[in-house]
Chimera marker file (.cmm) of the C-alpha trace (Angstrom):
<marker_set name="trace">
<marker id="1" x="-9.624" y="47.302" z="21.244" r="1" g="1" b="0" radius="0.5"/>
<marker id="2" x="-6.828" y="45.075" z="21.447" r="1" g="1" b="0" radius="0.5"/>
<marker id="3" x="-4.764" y="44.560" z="18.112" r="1" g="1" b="0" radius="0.5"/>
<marker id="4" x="-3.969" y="41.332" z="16.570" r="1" g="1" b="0" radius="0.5"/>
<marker id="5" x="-1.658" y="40.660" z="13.988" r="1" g="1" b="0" radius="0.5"/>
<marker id="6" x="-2.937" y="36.556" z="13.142" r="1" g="1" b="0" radius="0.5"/>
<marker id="7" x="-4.387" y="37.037" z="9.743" r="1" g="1" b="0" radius="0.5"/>
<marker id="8" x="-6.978" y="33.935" z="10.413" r="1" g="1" b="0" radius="0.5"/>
<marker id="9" x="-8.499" y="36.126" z="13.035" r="1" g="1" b="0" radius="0.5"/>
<marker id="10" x="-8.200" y="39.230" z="10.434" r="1" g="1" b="0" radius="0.5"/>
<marker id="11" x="-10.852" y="37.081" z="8.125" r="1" g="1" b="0" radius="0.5"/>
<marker id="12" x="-13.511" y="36.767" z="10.736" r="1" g="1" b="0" radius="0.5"/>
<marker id="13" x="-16.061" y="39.031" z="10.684" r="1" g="1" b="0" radius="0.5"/>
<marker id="14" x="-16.087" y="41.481" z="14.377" r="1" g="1" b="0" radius="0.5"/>
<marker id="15" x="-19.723" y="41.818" z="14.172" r="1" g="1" b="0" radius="0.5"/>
<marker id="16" x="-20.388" y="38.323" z="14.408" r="1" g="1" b="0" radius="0.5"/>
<marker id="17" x="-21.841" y="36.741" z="17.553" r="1" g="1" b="0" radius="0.5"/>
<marker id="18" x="-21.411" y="33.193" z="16.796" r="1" g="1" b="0" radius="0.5"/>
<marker id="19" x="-19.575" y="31.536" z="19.602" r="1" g="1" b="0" radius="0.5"/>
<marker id="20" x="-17.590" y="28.808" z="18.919" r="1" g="1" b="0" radius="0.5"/>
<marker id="21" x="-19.530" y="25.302" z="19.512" r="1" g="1" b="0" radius="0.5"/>
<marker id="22" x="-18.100" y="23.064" z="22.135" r="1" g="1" b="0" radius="0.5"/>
<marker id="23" x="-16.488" y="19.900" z="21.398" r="1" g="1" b="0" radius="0.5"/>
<marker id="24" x="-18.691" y="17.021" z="22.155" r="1" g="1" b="0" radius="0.5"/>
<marker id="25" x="-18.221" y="15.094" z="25.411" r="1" g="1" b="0" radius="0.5"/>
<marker id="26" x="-15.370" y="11.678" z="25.368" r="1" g="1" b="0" radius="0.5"/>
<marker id="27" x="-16.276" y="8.329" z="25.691" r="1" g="1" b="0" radius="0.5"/>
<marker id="28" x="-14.131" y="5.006" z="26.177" r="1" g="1" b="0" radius="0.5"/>
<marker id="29" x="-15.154" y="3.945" z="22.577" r="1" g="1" b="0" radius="0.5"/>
<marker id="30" x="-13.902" y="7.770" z="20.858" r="1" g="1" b="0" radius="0.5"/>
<marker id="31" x="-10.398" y="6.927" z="23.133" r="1" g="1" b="0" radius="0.5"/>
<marker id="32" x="-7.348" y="5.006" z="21.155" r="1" g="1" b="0" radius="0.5"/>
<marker id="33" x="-5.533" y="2.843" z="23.410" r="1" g="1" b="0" radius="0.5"/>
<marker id="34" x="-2.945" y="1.968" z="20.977" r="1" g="1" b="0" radius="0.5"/>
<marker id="35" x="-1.583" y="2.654" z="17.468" r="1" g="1" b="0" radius="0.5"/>
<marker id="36" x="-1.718" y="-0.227" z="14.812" r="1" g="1" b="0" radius="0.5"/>
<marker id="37" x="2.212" y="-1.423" z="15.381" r="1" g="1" b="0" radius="0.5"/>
<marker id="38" x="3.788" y="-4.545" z="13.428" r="1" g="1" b="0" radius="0.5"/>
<marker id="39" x="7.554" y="-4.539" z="12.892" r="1" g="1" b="0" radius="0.5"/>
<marker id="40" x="8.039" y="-0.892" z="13.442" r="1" g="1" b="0" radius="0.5"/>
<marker id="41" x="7.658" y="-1.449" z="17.726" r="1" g="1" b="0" radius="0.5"/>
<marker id="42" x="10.557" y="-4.568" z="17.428" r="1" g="1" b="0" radius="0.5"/>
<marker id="43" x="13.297" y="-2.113" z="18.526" r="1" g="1" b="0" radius="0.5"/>
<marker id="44" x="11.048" y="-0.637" z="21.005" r="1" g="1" b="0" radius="0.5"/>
<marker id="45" x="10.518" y="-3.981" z="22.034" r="1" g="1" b="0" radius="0.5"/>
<marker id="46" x="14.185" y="-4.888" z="22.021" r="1" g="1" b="0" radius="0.5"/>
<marker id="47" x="15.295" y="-1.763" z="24.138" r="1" g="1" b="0" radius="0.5"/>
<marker id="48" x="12.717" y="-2.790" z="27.104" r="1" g="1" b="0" radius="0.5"/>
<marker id="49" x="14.338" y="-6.441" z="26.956" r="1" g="1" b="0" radius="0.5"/>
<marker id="50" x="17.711" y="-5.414" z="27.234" r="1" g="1" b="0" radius="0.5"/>
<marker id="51" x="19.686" y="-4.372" z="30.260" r="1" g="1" b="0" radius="0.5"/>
<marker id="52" x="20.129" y="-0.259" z="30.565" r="1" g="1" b="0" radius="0.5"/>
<marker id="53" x="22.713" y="1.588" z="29.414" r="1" g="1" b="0" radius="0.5"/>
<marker id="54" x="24.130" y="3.225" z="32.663" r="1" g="1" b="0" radius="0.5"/>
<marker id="55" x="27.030" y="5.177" z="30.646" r="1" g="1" b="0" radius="0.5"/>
<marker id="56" x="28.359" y="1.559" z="28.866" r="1" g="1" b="0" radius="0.5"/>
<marker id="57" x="30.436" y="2.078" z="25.761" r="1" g="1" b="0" radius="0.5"/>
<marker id="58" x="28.314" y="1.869" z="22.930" r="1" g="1" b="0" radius="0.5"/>
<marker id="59" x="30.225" y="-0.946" z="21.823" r="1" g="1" b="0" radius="0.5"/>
<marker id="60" x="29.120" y="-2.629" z="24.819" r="1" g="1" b="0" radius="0.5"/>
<marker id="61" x="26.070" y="-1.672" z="24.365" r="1" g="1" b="0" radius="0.5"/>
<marker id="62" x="25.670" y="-3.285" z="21.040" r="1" g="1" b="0" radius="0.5"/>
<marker id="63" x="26.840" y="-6.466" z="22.272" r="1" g="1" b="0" radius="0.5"/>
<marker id="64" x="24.344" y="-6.352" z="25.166" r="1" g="1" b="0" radius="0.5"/>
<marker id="65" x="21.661" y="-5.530" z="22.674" r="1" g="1" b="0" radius="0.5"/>
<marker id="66" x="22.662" y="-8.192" z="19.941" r="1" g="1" b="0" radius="0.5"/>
<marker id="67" x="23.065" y="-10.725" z="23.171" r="1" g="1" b="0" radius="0.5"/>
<marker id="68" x="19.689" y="-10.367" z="24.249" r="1" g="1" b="0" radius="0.5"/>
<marker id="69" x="18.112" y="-10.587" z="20.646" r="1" g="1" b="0" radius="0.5"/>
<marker id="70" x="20.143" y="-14.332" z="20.361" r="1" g="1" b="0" radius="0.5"/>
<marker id="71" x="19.112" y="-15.563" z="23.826" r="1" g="1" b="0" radius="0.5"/>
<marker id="72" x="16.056" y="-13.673" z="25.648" r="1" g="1" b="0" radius="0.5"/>
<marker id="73" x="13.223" y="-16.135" z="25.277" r="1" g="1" b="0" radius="0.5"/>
<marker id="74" x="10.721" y="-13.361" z="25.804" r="1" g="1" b="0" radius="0.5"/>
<marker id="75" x="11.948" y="-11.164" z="23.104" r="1" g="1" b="0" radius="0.5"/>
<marker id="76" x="11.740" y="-14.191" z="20.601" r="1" g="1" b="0" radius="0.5"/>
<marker id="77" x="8.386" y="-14.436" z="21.389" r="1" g="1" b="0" radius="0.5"/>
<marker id="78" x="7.534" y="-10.660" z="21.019" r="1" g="1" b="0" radius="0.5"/>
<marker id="79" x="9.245" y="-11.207" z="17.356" r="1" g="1" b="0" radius="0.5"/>
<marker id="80" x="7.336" y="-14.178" z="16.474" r="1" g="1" b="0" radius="0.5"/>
<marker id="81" x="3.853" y="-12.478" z="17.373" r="1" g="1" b="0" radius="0.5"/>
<marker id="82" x="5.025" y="-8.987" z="16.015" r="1" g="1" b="0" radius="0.5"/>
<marker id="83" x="5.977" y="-10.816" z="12.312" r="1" g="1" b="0" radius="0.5"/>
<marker id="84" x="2.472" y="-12.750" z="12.739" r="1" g="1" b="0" radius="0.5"/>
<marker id="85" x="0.527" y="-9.255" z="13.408" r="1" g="1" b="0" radius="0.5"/>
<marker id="86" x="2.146" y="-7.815" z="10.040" r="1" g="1" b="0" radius="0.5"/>
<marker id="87" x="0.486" y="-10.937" z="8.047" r="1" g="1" b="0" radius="0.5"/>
<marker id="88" x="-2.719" y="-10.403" z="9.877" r="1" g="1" b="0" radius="0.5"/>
<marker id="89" x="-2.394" y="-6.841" z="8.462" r="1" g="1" b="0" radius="0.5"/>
<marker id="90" x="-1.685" y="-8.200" z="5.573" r="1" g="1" b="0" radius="0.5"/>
<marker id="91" x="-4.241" y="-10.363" z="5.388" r="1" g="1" b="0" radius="0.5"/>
<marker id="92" x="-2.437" y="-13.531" z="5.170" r="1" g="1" b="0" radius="0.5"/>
<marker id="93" x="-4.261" y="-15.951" z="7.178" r="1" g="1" b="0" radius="0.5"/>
<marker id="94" x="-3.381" y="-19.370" z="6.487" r="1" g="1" b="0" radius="0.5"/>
<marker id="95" x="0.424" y="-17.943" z="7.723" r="1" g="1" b="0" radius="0.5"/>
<marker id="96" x="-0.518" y="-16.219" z="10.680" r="1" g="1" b="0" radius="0.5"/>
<marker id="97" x="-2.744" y="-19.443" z="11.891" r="1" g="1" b="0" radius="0.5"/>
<marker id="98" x="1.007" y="-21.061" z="11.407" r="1" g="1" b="0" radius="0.5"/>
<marker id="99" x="2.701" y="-18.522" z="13.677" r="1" g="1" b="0" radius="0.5"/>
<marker id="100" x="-0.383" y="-18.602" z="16.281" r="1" g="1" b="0" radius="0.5"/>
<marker id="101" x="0.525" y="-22.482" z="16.464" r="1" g="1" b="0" radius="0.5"/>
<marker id="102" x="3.709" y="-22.428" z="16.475" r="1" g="1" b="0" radius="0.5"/>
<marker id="103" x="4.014" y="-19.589" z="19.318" r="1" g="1" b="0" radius="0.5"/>
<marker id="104" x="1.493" y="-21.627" z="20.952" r="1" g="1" b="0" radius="0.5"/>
<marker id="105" x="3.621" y="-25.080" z="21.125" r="1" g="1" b="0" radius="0.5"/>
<marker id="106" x="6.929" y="-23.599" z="21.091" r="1" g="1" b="0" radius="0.5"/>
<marker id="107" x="6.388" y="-20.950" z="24.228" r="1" g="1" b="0" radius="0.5"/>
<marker id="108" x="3.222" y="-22.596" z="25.460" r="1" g="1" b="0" radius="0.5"/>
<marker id="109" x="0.812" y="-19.441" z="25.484" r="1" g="1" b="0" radius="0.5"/>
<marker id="110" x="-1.786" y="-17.923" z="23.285" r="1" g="1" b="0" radius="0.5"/>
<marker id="111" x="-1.685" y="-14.798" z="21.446" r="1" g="1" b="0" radius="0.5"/>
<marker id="112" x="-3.222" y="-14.081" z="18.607" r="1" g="1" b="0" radius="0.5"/>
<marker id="113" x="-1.845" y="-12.156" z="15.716" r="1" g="1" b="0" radius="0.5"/>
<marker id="114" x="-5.316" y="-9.829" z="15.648" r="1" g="1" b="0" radius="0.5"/>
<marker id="115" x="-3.958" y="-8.171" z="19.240" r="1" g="1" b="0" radius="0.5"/>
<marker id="116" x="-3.025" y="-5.059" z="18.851" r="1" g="1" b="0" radius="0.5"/>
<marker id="117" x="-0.052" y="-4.357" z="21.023" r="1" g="1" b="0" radius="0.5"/>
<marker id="118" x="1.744" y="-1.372" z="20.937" r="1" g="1" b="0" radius="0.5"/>
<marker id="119" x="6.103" y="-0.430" z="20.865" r="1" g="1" b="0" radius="0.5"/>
<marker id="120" x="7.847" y="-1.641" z="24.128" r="1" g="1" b="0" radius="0.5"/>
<marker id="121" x="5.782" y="-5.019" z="24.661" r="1" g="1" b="0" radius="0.5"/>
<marker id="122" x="8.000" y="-6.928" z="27.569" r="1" g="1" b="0" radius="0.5"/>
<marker id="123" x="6.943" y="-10.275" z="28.157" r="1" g="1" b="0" radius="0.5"/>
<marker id="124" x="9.989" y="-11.716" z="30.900" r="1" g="1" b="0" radius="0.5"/>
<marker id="125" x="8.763" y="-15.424" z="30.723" r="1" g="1" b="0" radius="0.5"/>
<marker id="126" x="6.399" y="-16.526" z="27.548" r="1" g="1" b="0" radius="0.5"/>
<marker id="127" x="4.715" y="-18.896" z="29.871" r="1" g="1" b="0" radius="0.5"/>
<marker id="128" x="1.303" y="-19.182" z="29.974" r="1" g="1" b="0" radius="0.5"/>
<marker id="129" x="-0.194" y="-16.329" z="28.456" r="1" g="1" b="0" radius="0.5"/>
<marker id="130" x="-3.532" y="-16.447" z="27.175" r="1" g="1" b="0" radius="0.5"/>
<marker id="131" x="-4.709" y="-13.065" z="24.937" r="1" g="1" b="0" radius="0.5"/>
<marker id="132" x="-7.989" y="-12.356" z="23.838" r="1" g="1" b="0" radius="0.5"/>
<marker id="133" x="-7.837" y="-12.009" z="19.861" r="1" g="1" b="0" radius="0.5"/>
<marker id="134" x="-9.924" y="-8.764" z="20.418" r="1" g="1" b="0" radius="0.5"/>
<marker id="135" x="-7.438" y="-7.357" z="22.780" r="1" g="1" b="0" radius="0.5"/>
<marker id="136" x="-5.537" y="-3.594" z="22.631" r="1" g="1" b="0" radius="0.5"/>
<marker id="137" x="-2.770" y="-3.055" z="24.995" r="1" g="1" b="0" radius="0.5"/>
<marker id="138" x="-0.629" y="0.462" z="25.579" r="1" g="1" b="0" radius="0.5"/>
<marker id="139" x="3.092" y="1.293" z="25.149" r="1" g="1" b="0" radius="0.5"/>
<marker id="140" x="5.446" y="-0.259" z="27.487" r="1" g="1" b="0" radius="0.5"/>
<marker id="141" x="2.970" y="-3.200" z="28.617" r="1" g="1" b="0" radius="0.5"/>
<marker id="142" x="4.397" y="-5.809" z="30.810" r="1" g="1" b="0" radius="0.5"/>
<marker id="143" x="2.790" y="-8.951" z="30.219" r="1" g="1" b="0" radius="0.5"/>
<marker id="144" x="4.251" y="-11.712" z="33.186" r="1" g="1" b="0" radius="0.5"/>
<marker id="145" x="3.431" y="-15.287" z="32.674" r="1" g="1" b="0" radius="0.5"/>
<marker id="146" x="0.209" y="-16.888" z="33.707" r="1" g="1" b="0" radius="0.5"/>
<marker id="147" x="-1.402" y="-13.510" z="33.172" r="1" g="1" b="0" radius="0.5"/>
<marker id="148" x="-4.860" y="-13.938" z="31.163" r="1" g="1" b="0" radius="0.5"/>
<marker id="149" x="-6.864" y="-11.031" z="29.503" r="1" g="1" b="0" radius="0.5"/>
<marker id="150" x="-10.022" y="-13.213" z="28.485" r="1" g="1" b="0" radius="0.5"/>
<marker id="151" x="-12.875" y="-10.417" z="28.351" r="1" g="1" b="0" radius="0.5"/>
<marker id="152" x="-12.626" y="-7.179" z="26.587" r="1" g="1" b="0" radius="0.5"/>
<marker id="153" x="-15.018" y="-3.836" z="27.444" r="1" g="1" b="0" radius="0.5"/>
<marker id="154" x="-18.047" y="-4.448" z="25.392" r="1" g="1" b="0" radius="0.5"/>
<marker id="155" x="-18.245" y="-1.006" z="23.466" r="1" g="1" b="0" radius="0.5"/>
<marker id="156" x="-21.594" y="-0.540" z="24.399" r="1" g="1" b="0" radius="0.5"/>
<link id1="1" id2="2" r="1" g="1" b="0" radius="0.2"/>
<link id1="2" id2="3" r="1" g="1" b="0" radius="0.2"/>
<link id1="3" id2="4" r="1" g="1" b="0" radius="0.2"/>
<link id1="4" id2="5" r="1" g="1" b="0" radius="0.2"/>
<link id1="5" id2="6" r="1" g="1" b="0" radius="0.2"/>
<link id1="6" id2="7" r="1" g="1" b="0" radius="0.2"/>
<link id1="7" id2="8" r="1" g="1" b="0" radius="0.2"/>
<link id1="8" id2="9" r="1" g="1" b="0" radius="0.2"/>
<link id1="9" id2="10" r="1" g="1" b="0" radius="0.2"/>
<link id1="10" id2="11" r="1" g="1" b="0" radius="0.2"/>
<link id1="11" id2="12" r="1" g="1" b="0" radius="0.2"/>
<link id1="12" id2="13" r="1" g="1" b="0" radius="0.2"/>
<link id1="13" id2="14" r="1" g="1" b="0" radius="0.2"/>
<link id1="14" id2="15" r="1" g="1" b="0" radius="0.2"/>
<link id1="15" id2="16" r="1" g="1" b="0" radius="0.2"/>
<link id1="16" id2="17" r="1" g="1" b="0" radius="0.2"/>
<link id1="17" id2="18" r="1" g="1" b="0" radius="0.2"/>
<link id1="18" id2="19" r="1" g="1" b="0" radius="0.2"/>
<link id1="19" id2="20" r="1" g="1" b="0" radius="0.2"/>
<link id1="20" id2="21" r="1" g="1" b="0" radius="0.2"/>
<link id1="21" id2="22" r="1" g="1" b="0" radius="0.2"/>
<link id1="22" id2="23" r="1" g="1" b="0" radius="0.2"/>
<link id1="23" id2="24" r="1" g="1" b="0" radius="0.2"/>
<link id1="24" id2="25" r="1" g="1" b="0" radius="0.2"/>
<link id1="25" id2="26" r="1" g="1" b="0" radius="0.2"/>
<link id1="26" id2="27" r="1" g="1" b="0" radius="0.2"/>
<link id1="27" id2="28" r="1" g="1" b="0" radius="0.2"/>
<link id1="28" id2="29" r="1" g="1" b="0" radius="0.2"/>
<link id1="29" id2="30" r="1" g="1" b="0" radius="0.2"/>
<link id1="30" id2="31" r="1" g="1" b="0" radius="0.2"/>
<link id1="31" id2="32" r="1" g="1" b="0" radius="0.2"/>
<link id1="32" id2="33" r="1" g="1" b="0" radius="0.2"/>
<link id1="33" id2="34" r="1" g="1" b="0" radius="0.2"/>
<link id1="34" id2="35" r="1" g="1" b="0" radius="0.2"/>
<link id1="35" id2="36" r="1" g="1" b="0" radius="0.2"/>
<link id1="36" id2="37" r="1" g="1" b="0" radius="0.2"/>
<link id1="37" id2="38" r="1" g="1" b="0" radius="0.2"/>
<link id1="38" id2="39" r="1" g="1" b="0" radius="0.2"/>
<link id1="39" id2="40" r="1" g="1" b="0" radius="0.2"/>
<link id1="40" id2="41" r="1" g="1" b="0" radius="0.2"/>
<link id1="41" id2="42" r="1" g="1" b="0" radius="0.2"/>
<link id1="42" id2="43" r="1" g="1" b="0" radius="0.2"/>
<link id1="43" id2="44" r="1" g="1" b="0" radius="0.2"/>
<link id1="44" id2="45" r="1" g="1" b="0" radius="0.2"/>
<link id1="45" id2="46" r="1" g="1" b="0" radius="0.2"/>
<link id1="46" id2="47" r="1" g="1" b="0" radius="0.2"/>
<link id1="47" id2="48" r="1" g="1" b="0" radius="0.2"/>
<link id1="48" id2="49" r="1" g="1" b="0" radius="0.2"/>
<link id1="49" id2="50" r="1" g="1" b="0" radius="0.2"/>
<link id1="50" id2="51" r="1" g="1" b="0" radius="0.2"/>
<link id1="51" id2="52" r="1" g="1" b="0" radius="0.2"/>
<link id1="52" id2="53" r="1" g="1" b="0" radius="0.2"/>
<link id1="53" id2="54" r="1" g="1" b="0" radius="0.2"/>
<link id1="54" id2="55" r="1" g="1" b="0" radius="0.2"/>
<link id1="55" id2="56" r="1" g="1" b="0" radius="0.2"/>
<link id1="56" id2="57" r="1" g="1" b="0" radius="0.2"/>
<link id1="57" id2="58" r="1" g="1" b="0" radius="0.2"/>
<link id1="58" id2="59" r="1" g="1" b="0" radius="0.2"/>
<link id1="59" id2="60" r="1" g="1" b="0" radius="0.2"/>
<link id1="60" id2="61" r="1" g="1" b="0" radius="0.2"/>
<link id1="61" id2="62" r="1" g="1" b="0" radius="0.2"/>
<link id1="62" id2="63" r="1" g="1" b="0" radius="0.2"/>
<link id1="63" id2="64" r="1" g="1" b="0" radius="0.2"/>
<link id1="64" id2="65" r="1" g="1" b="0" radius="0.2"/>
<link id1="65" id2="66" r="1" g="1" b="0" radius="0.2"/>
<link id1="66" id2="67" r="1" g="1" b="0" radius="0.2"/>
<link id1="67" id2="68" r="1" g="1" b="0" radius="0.2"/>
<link id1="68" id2="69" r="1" g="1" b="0" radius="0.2"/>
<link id1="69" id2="70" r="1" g="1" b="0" radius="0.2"/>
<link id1="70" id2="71" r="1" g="1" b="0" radius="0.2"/>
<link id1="71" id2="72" r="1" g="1" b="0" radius="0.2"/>
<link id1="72" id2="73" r="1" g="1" b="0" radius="0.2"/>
<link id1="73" id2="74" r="1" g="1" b="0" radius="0.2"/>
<link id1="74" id2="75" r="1" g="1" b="0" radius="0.2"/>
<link id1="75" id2="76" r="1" g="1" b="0" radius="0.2"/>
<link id1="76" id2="77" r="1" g="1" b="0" radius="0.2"/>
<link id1="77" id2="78" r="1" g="1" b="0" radius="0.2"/>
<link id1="78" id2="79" r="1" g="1" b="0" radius="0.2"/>
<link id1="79" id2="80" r="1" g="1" b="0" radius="0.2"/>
<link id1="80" id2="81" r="1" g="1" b="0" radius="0.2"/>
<link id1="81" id2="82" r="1" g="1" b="0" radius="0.2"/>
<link id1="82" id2="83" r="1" g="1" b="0" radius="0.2"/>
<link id1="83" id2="84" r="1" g="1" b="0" radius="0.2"/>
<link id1="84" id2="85" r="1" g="1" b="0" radius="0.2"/>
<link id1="85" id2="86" r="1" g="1" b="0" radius="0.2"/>
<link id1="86" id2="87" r="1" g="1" b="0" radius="0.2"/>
<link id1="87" id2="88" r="1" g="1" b="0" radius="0.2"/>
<link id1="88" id2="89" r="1" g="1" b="0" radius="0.2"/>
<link id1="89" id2="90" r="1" g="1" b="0" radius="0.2"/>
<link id1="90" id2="91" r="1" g="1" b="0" radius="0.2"/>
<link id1="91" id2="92" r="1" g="1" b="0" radius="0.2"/>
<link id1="92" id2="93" r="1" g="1" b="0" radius="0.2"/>
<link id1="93" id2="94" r="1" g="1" b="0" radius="0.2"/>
<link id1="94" id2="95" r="1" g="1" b="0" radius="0.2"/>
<link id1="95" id2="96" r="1" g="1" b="0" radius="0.2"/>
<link id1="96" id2="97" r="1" g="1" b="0" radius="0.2"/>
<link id1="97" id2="98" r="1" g="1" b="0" radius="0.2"/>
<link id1="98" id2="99" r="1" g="1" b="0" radius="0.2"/>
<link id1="99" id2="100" r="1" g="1" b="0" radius="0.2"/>
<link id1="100" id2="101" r="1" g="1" b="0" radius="0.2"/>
<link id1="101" id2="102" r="1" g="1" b="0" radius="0.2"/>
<link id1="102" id2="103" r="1" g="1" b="0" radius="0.2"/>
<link id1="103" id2="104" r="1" g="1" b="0" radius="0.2"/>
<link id1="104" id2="105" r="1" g="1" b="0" radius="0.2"/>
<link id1="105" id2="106" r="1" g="1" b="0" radius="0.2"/>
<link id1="106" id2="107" r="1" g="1" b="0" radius="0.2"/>
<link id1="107" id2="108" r="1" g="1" b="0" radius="0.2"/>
<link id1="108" id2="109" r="1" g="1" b="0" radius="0.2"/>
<link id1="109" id2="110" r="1" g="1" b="0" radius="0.2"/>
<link id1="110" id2="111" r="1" g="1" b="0" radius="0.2"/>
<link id1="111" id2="112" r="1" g="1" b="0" radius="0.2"/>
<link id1="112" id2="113" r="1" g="1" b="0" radius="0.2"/>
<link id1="113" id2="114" r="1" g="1" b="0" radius="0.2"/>
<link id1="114" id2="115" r="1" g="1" b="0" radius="0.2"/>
<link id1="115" id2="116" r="1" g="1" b="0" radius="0.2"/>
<link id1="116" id2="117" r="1" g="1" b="0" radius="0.2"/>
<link id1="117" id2="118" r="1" g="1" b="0" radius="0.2"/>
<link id1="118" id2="119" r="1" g="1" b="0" radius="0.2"/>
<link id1="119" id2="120" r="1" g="1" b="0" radius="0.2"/>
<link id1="120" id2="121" r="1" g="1" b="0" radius="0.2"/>
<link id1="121" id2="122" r="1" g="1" b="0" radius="0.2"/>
<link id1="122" id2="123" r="1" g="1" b="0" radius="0.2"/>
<link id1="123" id2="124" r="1" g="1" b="0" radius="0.2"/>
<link id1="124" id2="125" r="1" g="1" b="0" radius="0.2"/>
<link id1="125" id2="126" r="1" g="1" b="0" radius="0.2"/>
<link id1="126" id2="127" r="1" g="1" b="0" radius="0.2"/>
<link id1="127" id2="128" r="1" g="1" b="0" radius="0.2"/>
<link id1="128" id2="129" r="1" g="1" b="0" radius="0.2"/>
<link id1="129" id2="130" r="1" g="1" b="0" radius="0.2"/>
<link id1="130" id2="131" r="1" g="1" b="0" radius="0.2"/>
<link id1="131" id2="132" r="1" g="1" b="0" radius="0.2"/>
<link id1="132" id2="133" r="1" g="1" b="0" radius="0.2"/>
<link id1="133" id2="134" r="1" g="1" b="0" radius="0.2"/>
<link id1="134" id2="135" r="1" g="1" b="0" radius="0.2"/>
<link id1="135" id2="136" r="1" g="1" b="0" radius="0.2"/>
<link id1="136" id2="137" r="1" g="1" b="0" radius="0.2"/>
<link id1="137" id2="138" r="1" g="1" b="0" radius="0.2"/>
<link id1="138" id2="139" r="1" g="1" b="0" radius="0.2"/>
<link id1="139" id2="140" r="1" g="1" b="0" radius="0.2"/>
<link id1="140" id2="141" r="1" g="1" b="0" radius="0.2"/>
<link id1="141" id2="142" r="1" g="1" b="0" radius="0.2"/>
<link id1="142" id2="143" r="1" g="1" b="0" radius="0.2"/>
<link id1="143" id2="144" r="1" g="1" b="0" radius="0.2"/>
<link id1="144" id2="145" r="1" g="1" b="0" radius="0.2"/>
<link id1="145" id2="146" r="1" g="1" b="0" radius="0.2"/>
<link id1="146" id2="147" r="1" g="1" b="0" radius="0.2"/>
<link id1="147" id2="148" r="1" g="1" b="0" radius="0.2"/>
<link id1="148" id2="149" r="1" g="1" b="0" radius="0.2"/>
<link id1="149" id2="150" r="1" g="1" b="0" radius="0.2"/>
<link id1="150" id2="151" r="1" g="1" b="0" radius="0.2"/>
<link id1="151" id2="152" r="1" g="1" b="0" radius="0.2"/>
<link id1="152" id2="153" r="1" g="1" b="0" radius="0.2"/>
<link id1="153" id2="154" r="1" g="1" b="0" radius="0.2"/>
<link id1="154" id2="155" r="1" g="1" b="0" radius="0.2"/>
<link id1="155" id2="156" r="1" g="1" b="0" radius="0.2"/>
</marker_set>
């Protein structure tokens, strides 16, 4: 008999013959493609539009990473829908139909504020895009211009 010293295991019963029950089989619809993220991905988001460290002072650094929130187009973009995704979670709809527009006219693509995206969205050139308002995408997406996610998998 080999001795165990967990005290869970201590509590079960040796006589017993129940074996454990197997967990039930995975499908697409039990599988979470990504987390609920608003603000908190914007410095994930931030670190995949800036250059790479490469052993830079962290001075330098900084000034790379405060230079690319000022002038990277793409990163502006990721902002705008990111603020717009934390009033759709808040349930402030008139304002997010405001930020839909205006990332609409001022970058000239589509995403809505109900996508759930998750920390390290890179979009290069906000050209383009067109989102479906029901779609989920991963960590560390790259979205390129002209791309177009119109259908989602049905759950069924």
């Amino acid at each position: 008999m080999i001795e165990r010293s967990d005290p869970e295991l201590e509590m079960l019963d040796p006589e017993s013959t129940d074996a454990p029950t197997p967990a039930p089989a995975m499908s697409h619809t039990d599988i979470e493609i990504s987390p609920p993220v608003t603000l908190s991905g914007v410095w994930d988001d931030l670190l995949v539009h800036a250059p790479q460290r490469n052993g830079r002072p962290v001075w330098v650094y900084a000034c790379l990473l405060l230079g690319t929130a000022m002038v990277s187009s793409g990163f502006h973009c990721v902002l705008t829908y990111r603020v717009g995704a934390f009033l759709h979670k808040c349930r402030l709809v008139p304002l997010c139909f405001l930020i839909e527009k205006f990332i609409y006219h001022w970058y000239h693509c589509h995403i809505p504020c109900s996508v759930r995206a998750g920390p390290g969205l890179w979009i290069p050139h906000p050209l383009g895009i067109v989102l479906n308002s029901k779609a989920r995408l991963g960590r560390n997406v790259w979205v390129r211009q002209h791309v177009q996610v119109v259908q989602v998998w049905n759950e069924n």
